[in-house]
N, C-alpha and C positions, 0 to 999 in steps of 0.2 A: 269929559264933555265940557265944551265952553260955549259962551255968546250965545247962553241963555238956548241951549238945546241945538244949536245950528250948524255946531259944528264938534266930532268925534274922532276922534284915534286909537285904531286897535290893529296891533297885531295879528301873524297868524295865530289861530287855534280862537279865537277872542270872538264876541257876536255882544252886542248891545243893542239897543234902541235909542233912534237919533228923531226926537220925538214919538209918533204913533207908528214908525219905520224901523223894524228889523234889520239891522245891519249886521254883515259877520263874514271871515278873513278865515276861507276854511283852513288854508294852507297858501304857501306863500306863491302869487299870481294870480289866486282863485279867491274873487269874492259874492257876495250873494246881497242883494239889497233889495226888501218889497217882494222876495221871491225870484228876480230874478239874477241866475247866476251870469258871470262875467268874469273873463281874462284879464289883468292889467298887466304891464311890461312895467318894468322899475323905469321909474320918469315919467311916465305916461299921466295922464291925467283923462276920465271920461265921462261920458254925461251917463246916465240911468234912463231909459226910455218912457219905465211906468212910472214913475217919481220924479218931482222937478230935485234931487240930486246926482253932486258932482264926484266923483272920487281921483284921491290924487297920489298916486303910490312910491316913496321913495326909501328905496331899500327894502327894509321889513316894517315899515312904519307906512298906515295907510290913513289918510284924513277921508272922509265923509263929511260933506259941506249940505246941507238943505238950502235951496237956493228960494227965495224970497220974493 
């Protein structure tokens, strides 16, 4: 985790908290933030509907941004 909670990177298999927000990379394209699951494509970058977060997935490395 960096910049004070705001921003996370985890692999597949991996699930942290990115502040009071569950985050987790079930398997590689599949992630879950606040409950809700979601597809990313390598490259892709997306917003989260229930949480002001962003995710940004490049290769098997995924950032979780909390947007502010």
């Amino acid at each position: 985790m960096s910049d004070e909670t705001n921003t996370l990177n985890l692999g597949p298999g991996n699930h942290e908290k990115l502040g009071r927000l569950h985050c987790g990379v079930t398997y590689d394209g599949f992630i879950v933030v606040a409950g809700e699951p979601r597809k990313i494509e390598d490259g892709e970058e997306i917003s989260i509907n229930r949480v002001p977060v962003k995710v940004k997935r490049r290769g098997s490395e995924y950032t979780f941004t909390r947007l502010t």
